[in-house]
SEMAR-696891 format. One record per residue: chain; x, y, z of N, C-alpha, C, CB in turn; residue number from 0. Coordinates in steps of 0.001 Angstrom, whole numbers, plus 500000, padded with zeros to 6 digits. Glycine has a CB too. Example, Ala and Ser with C-alpha at 12.3 -4.5 7.8 and 13.67 -1.06 7.14 Angstrom:
BEGIN
@cadena A | n.x 513190 | n.y 494310 | n.z 507800 | ca.x 512300 | ca.y 495500 | ca.z 507800 | c.x 513200 | c.y 496700 | c.z 507800 | cb.x 511308 | cb.y 495527 | cb.z 509046 | num 0
@cadena A | n.x 512850 | n.y 497750 | n.z 507080 | ca.x 513670 | ca.y 498940 | ca.z 507140 | c.x 512900 | c.y 500030 | c.z 507870 | cb.x 514084 | cb.y 499402 | cb.z 505725 | num 1
% end
This chain:
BEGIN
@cadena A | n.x 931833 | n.y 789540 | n.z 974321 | ca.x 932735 | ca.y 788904 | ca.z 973373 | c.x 933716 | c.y 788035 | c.z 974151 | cb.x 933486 | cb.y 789964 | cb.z 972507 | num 0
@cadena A | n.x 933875 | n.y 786934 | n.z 973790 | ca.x 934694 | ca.y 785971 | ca.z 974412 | c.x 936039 | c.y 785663 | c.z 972972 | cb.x 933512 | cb.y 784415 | cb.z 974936 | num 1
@cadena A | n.x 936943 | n.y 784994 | n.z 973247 | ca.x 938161 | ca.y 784949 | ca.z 972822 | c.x 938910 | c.y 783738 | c.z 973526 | cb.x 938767 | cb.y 786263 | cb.z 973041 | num 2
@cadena A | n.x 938578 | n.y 782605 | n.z 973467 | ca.x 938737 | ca.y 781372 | ca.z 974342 | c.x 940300 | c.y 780548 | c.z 973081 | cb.x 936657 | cb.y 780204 | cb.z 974474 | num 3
@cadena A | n.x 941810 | n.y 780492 | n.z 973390 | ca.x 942611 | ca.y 779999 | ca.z 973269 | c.x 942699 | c.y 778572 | c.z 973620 | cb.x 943220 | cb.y 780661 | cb.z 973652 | num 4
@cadena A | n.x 943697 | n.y 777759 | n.z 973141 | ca.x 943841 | ca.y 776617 | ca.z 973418 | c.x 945184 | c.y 776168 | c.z 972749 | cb.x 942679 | cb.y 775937 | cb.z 973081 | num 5
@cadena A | n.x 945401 | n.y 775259 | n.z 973298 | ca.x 946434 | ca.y 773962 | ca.z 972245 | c.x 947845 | c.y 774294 | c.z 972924 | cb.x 946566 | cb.y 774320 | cb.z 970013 | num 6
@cadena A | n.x 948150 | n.y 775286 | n.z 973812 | ca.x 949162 | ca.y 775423 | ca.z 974234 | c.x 950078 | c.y 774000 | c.z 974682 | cb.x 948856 | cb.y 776309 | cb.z 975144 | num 7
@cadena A | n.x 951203 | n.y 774255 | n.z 975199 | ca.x 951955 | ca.y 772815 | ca.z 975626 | c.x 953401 | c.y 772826 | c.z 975922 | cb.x 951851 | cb.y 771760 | cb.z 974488 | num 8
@cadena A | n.x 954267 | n.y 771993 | n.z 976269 | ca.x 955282 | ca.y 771821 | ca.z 976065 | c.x 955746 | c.y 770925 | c.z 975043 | cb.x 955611 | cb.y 771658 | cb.z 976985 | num 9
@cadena A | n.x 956899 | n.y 771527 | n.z 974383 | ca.x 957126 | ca.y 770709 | ca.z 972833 | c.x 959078 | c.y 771108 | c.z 972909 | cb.x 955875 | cb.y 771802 | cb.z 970929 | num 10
@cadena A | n.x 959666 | n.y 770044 | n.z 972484 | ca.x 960877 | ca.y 769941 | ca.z 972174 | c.x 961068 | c.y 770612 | c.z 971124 | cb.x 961278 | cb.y 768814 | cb.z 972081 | num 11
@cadena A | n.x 962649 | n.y 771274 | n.z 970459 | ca.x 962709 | ca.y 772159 | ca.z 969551 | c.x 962521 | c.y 771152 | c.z 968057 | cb.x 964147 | cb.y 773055 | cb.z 969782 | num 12
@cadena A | n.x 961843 | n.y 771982 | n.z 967465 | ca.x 961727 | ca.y 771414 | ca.z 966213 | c.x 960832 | c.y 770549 | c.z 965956 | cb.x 962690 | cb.y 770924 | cb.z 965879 | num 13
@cadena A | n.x 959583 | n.y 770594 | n.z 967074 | ca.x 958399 | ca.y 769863 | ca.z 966874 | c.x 957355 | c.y 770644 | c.z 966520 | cb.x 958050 | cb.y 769149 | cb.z 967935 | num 14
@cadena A | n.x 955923 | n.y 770211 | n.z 966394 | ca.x 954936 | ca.y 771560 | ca.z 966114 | c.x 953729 | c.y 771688 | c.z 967070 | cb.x 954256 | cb.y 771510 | cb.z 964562 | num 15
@cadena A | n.x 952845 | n.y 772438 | n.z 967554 | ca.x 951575 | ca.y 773095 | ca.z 967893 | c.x 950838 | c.y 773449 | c.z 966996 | cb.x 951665 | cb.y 774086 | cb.z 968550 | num 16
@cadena A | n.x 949657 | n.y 773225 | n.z 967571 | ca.x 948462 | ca.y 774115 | ca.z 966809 | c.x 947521 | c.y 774350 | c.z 967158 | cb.x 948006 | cb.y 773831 | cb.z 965862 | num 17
@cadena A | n.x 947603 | n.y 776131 | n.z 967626 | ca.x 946890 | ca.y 776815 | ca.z 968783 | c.x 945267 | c.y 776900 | c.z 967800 | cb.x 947813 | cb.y 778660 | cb.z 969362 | num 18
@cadena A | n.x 944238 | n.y 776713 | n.z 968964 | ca.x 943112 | ca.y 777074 | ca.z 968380 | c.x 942482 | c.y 778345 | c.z 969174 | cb.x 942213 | cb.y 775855 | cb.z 968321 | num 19
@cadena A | n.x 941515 | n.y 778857 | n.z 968636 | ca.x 940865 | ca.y 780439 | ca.z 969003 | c.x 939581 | c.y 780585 | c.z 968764 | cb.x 941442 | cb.y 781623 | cb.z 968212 | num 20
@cadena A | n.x 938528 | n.y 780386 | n.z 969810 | ca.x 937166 | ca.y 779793 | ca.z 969456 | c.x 936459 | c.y 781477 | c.z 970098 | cb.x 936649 | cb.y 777891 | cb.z 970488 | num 21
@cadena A | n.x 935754 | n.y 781891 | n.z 968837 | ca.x 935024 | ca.y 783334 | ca.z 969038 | c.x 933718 | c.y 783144 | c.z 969624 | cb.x 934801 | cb.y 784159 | cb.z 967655 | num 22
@cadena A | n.x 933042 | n.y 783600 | n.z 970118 | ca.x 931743 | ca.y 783902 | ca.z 970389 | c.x 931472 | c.y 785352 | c.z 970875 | cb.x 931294 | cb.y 782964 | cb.z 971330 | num 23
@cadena A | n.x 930104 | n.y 785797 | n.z 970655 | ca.x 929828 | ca.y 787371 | ca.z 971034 | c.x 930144 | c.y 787993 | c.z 969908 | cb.x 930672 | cb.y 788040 | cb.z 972248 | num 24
@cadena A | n.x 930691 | n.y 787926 | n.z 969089 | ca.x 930418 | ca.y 788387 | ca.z 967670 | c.x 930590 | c.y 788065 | c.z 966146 | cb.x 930844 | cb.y 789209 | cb.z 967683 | num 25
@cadena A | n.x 930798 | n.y 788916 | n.z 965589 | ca.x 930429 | ca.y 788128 | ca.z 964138 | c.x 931357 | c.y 788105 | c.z 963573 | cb.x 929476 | cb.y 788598 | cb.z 963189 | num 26
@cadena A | n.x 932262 | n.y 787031 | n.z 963595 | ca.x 933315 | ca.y 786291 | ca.z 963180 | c.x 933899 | c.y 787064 | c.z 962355 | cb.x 933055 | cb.y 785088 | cb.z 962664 | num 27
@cadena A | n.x 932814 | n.y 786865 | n.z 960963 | ca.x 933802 | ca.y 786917 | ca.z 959475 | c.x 933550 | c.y 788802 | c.z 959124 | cb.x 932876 | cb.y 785505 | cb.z 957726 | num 28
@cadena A | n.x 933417 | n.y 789467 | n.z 960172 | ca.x 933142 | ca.y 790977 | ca.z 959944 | c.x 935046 | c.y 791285 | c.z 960986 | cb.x 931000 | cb.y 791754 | cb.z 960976 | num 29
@cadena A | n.x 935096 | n.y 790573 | n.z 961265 | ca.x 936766 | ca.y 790487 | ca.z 961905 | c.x 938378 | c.y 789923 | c.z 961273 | cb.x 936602 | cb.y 789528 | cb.z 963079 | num 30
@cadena A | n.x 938992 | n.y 790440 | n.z 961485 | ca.x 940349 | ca.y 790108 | ca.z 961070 | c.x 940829 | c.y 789691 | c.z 962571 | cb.x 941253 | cb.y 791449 | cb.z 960260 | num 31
@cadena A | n.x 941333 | n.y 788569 | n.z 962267 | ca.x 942074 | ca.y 788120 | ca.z 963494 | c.x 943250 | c.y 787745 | c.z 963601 | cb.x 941618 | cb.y 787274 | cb.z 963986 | num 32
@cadena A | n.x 943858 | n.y 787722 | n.z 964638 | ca.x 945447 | ca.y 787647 | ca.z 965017 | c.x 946228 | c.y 787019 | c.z 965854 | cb.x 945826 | cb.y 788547 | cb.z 965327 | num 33
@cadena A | n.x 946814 | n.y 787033 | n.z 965719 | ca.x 947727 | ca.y 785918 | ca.z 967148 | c.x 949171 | c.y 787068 | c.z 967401 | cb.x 948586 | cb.y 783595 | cb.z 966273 | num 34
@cadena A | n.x 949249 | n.y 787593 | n.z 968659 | ca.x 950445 | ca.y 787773 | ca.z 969434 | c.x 951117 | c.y 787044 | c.z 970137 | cb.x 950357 | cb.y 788457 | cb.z 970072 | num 35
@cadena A | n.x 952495 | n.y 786964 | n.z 970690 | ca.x 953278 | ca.y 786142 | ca.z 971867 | c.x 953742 | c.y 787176 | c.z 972578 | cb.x 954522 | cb.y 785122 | cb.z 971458 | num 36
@cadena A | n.x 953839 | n.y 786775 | n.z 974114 | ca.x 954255 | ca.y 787651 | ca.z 974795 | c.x 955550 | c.y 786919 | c.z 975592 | cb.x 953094 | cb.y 788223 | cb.z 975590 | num 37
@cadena A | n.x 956914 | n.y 786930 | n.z 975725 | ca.x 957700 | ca.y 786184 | ca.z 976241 | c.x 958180 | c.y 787030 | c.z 977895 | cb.x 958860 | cb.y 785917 | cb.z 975045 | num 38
@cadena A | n.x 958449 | n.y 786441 | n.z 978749 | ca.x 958012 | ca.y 787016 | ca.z 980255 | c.x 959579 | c.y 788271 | c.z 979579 | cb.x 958245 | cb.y 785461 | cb.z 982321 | num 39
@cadena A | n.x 959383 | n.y 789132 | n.z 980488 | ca.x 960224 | ca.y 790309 | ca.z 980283 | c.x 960006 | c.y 791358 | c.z 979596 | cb.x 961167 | cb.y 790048 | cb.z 979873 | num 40
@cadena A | n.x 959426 | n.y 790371 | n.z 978113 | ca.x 959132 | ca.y 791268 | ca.z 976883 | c.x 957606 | c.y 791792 | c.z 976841 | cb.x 959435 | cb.y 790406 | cb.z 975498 | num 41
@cadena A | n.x 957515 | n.y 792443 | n.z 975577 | ca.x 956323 | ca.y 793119 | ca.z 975006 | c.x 955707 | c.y 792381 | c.z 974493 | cb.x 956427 | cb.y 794052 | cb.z 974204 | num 42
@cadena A | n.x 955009 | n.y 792533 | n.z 974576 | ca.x 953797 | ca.y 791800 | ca.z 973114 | c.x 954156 | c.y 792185 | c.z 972239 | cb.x 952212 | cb.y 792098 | cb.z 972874 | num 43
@cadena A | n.x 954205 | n.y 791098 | n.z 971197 | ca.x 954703 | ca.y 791383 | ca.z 969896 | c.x 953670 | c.y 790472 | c.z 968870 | cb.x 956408 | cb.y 790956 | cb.z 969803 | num 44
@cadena A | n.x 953348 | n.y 790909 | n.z 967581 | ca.x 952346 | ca.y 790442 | ca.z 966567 | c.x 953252 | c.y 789163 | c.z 966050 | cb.x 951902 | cb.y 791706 | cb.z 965278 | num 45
@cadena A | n.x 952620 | n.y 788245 | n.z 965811 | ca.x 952727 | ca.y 786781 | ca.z 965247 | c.x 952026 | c.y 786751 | c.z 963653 | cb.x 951817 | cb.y 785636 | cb.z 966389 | num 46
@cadena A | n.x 950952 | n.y 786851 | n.z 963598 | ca.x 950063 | ca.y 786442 | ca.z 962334 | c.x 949422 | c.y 786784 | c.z 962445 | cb.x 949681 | cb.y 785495 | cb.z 961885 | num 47
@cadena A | n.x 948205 | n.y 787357 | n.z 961215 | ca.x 947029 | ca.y 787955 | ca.z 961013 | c.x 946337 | c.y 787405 | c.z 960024 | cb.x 947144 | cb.y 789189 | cb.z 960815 | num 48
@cadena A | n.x 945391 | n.y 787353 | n.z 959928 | ca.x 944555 | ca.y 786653 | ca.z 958550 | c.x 943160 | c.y 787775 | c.z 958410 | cb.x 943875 | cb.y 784597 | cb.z 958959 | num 49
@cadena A | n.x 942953 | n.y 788548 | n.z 957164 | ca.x 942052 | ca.y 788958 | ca.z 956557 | c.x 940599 | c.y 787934 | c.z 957237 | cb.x 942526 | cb.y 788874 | cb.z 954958 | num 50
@cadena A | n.x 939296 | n.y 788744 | n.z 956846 | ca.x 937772 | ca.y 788691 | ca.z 957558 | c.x 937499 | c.y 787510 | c.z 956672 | cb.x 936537 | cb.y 790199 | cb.z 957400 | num 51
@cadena A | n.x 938391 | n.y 787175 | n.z 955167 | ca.x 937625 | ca.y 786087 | ca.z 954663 | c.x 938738 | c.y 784928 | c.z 954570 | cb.x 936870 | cb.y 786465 | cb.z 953204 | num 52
@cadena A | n.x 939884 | n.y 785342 | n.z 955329 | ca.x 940993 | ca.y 784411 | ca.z 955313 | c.x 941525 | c.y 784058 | c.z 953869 | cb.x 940555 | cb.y 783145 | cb.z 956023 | num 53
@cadena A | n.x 941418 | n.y 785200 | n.z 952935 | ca.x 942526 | ca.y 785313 | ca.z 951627 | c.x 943888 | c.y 785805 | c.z 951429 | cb.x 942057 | cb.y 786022 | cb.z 950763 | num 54
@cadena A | n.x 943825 | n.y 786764 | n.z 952405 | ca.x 945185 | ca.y 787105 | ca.z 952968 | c.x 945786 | c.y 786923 | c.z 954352 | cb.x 945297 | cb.y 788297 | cb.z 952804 | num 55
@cadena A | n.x 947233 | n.y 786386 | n.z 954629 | ca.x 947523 | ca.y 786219 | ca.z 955428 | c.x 948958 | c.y 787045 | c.z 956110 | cb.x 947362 | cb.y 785125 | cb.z 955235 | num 56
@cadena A | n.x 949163 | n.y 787674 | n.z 956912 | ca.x 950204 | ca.y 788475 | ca.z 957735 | c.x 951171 | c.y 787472 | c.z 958658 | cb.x 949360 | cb.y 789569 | cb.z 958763 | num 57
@cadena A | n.x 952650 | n.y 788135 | n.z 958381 | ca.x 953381 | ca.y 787049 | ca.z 959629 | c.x 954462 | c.y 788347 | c.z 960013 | cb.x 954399 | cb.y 785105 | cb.z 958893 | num 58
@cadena A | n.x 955038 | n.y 787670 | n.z 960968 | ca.x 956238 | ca.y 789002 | ca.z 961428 | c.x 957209 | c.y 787808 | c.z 960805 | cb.x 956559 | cb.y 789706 | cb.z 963615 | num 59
@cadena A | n.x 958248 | n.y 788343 | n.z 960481 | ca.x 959557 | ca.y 787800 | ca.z 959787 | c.x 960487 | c.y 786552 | c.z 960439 | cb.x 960511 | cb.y 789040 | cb.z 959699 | num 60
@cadena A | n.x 959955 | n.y 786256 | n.z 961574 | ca.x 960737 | ca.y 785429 | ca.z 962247 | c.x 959686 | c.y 783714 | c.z 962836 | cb.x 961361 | cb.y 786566 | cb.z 963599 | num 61
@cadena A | n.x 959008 | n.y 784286 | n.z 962287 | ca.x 957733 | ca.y 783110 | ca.z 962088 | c.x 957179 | c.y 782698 | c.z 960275 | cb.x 956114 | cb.y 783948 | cb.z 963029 | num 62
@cadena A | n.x 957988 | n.y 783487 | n.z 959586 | ca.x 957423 | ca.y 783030 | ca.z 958051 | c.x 958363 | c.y 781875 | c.z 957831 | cb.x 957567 | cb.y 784307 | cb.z 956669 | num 63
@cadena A | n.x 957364 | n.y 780971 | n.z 956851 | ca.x 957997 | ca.y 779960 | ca.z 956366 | c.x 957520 | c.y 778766 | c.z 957799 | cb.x 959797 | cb.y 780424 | cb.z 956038 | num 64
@cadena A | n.x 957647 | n.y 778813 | n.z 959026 | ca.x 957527 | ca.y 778045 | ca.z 959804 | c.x 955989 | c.y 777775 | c.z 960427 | cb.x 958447 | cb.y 778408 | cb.z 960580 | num 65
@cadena A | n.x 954996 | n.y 779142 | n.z 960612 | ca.x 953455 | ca.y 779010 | ca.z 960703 | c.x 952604 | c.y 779278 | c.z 960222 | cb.x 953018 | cb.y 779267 | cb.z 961322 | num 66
@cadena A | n.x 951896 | n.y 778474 | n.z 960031 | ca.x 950475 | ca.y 779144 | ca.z 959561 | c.x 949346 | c.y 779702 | c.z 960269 | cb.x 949848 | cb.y 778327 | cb.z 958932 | num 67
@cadena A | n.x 948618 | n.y 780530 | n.z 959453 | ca.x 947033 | ca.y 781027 | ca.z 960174 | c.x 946500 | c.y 780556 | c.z 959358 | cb.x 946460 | cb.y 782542 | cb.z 960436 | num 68
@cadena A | n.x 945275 | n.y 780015 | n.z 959973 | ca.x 944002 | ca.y 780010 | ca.z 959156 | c.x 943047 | c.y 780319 | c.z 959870 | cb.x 943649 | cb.y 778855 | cb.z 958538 | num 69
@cadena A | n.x 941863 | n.y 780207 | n.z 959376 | ca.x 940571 | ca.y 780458 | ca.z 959634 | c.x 939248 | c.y 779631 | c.z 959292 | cb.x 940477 | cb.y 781505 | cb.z 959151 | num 70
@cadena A | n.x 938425 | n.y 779036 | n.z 960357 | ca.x 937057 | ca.y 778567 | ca.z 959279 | c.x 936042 | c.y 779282 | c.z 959885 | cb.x 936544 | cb.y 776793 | cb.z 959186 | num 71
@cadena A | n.x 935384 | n.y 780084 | n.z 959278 | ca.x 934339 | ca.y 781051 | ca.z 959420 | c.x 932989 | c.y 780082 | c.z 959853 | cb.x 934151 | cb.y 781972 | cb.z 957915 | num 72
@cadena A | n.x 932909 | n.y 779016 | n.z 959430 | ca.x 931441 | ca.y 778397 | ca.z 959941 | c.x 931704 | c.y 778190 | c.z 961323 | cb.x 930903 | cb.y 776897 | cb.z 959212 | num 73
@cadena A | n.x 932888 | n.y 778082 | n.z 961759 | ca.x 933584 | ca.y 777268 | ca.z 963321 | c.x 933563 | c.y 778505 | c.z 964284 | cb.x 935573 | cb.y 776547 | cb.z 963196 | num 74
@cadena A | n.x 933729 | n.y 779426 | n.z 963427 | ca.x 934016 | ca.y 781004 | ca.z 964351 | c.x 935887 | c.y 780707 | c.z 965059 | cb.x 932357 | cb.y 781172 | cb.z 966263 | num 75
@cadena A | n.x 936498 | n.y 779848 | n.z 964631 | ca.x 937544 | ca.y 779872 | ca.z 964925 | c.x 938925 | c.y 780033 | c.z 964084 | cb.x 937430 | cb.y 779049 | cb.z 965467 | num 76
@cadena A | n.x 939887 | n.y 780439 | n.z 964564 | ca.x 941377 | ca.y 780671 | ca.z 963921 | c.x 942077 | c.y 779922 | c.z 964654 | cb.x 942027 | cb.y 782106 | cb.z 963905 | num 77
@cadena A | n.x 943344 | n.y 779195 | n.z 963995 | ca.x 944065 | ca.y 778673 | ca.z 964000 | c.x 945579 | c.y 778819 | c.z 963908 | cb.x 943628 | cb.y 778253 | cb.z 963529 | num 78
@cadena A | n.x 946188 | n.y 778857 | n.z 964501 | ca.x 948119 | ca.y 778812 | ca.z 964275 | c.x 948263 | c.y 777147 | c.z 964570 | cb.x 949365 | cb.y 780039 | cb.z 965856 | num 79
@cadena A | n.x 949447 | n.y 776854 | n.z 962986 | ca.x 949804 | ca.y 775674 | ca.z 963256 | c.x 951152 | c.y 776276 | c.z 963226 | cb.x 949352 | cb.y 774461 | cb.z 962374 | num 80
@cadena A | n.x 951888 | n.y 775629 | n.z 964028 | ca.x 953478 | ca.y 776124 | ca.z 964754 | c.x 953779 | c.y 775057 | c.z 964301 | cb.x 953897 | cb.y 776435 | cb.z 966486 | num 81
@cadena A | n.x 955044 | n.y 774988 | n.z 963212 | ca.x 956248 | ca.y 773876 | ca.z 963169 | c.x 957258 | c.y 774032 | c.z 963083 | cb.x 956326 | cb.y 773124 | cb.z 962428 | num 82
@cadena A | n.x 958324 | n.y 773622 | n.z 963773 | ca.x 959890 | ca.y 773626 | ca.z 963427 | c.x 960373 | c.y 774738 | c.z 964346 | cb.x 960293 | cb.y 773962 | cb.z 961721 | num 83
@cadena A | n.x 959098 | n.y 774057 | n.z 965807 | ca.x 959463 | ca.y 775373 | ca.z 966711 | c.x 961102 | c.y 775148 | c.z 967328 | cb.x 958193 | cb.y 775510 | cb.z 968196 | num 84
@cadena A | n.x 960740 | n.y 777020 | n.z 968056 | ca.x 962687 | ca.y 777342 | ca.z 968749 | c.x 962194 | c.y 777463 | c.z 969741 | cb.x 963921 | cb.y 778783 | cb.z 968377 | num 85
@cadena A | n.x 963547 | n.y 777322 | n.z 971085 | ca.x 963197 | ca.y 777551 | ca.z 972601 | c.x 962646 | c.y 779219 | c.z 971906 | cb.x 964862 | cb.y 777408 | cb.z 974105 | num 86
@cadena A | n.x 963399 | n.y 779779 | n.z 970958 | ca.x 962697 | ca.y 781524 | ca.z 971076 | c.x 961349 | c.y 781813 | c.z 971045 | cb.x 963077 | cb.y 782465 | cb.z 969907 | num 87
@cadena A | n.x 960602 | n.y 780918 | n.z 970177 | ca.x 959011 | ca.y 781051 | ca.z 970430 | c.x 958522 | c.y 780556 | c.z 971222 | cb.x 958237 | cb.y 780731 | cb.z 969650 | num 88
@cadena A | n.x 959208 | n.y 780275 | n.z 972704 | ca.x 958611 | ca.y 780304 | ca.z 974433 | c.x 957222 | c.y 781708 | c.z 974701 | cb.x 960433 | cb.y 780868 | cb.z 975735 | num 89
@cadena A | n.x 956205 | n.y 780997 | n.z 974834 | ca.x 955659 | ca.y 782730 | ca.z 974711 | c.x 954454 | c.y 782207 | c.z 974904 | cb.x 955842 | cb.y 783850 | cb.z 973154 | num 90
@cadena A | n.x 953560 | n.y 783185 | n.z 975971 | ca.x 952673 | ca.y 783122 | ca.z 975564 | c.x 950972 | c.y 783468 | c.z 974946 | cb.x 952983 | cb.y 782814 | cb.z 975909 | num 91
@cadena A | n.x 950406 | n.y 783104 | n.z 974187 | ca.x 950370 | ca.y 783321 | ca.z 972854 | c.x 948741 | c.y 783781 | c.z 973183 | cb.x 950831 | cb.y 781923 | cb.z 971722 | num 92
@cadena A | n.x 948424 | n.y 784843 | n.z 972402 | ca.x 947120 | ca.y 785703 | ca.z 972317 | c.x 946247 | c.y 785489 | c.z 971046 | cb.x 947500 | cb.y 787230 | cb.z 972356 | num 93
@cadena A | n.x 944940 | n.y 785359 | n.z 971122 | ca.x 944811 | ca.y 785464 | ca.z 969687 | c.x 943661 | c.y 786920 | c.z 970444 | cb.x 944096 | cb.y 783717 | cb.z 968504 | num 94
@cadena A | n.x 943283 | n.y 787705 | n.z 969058 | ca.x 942629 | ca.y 788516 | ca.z 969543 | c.x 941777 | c.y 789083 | c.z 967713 | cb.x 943742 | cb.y 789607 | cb.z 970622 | num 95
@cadena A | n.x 941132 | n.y 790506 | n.z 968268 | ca.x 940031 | ca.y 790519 | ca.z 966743 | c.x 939884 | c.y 792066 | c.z 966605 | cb.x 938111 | cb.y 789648 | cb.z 966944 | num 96
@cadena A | n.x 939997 | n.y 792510 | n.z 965470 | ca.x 940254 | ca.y 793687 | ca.z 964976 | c.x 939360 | c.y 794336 | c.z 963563 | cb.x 941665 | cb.y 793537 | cb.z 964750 | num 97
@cadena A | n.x 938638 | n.y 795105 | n.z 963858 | ca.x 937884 | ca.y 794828 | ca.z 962490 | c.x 938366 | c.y 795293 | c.z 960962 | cb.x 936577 | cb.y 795477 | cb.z 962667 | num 98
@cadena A | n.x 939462 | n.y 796363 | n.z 960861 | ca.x 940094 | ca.y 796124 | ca.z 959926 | c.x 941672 | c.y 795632 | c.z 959788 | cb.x 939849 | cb.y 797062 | cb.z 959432 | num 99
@cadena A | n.x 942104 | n.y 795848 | n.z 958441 | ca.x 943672 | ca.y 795139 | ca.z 958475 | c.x 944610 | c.y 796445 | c.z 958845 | cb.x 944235 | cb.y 794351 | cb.z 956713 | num 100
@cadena A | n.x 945805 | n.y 796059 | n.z 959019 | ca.x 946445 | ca.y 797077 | ca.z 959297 | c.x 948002 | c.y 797201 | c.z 958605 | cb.x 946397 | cb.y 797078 | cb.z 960707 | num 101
@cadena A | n.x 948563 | n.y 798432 | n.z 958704 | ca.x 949721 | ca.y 798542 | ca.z 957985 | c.x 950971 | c.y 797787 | c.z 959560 | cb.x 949918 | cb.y 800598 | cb.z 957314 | num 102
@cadena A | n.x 950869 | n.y 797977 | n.z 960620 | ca.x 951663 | ca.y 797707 | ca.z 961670 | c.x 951770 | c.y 797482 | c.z 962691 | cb.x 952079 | cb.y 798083 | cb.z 961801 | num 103
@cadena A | n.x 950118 | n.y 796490 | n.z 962549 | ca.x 949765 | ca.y 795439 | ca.z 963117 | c.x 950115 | c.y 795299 | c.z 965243 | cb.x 950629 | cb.y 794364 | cb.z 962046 | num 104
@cadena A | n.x 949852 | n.y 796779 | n.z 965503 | ca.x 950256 | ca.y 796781 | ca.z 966724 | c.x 948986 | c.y 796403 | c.z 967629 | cb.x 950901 | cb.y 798103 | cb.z 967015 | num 105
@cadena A | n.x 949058 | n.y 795753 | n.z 969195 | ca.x 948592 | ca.y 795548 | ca.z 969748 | c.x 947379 | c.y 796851 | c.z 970183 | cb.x 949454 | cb.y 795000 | cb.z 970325 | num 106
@cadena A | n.x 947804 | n.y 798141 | n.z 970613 | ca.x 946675 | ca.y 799028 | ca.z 970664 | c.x 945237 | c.y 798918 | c.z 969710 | cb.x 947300 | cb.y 800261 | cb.z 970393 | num 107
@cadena A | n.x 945412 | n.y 798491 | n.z 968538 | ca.x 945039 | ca.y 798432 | ca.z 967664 | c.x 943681 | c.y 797364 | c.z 967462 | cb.x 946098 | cb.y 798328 | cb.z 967092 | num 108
@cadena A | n.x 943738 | n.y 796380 | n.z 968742 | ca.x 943116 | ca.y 795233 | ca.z 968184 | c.x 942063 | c.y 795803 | c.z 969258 | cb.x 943865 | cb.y 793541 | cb.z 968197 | num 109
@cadena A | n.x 940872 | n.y 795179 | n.z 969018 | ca.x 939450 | ca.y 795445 | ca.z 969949 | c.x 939666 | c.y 794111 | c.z 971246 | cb.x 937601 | cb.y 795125 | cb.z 968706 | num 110
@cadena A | n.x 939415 | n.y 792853 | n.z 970939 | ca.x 939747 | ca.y 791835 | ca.z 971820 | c.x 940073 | c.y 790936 | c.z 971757 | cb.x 939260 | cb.y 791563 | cb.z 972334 | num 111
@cadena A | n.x 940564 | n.y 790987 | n.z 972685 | ca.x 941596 | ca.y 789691 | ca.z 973401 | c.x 941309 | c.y 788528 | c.z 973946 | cb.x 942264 | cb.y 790030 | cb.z 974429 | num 112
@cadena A | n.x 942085 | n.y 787402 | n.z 973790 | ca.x 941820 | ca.y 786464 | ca.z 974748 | c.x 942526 | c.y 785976 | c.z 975861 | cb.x 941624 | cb.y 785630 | cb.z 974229 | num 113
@cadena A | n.x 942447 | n.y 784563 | n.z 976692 | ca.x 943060 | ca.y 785042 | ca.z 977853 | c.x 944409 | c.y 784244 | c.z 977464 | cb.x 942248 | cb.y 784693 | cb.z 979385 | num 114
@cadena A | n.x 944760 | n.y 783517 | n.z 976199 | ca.x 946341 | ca.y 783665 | ca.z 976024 | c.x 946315 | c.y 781971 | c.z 976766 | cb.x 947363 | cb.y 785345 | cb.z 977082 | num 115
@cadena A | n.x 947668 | n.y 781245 | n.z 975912 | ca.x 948014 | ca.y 779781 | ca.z 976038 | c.x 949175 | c.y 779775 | c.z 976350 | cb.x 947848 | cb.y 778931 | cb.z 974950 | num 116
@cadena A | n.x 949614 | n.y 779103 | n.z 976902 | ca.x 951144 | ca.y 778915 | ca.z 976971 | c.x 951918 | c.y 778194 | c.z 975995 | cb.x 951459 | cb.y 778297 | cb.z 978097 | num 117
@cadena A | n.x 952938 | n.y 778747 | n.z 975709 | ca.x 954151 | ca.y 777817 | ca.z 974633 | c.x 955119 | c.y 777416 | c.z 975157 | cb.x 954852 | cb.y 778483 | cb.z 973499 | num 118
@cadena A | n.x 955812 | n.y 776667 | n.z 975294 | ca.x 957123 | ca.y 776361 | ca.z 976441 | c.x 957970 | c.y 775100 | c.z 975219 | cb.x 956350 | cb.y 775370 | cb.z 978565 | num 119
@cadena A | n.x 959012 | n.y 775651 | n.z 974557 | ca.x 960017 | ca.y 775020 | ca.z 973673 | c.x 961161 | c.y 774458 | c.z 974074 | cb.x 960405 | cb.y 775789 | cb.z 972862 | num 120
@cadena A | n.x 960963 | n.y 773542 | n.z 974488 | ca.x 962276 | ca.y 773016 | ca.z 975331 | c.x 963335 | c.y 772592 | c.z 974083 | cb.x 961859 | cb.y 771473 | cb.z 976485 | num 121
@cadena A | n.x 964942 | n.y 772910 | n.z 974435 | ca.x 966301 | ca.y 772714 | ca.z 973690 | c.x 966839 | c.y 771522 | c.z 974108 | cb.x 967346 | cb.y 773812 | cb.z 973924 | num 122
% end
């Protein structure tokens, strides 16, 4: 199973990204997938989640209203579009695959990972 990230960058505050997450090694739409950030010091912490058919979508509270997830199942890939980023979402960013949804969306939780993009929000 591979888990191949992208789109990372440097971006001034209040501009946008939009990380892509290209699957192979398994079967996409039998997965729920996710995006974490990890900021140097800190923990990994959950970003967004999107349901196996991408009808429902998960955010942690400090990213709603500002990103989206999506998903296109023929592409085998997920998507975060980041706008109206802060130096705080400096981080960088995981997407990974889990086969069901969860109540609290913690990192133990997910099967795999990828090897993670960089975000860098300059003020």
């Amino acid at each position: 199973v591979q888990l191949q990230a992208s789109g990372g960058g440097l971006v001034q505050a209040g501009g946008s990204l939009r990380l892509s997450c290209a699957a192979s090694g398994l079967t996409f739409n039998w997965y729920v997938m996710g995006w974490f950030r990890q900021a140097p010091g800190k923990e990994r912490e959950f970003v967004a989640a999107i349901s196996k058919s991408g009808g429902r979508t998960y955010y942690t509270d400090s990213v709603k209203g500002r990103f989206v997830i999506s998903r296109d199942n023929a592409e085998n890939t997920v998507y975060l579009q980041m706008n109206s980023l802060k130096p705080e979402d400096t981080a960088v960013y995981f997407c990974a695959a889990v086969t069901r949804e969860s109540s609290r969306w913690l990192p133990s939780e997910f099967d795999y990972w990828g090897q993670g993009t960089l975000v860098t929000v300059s003020s």
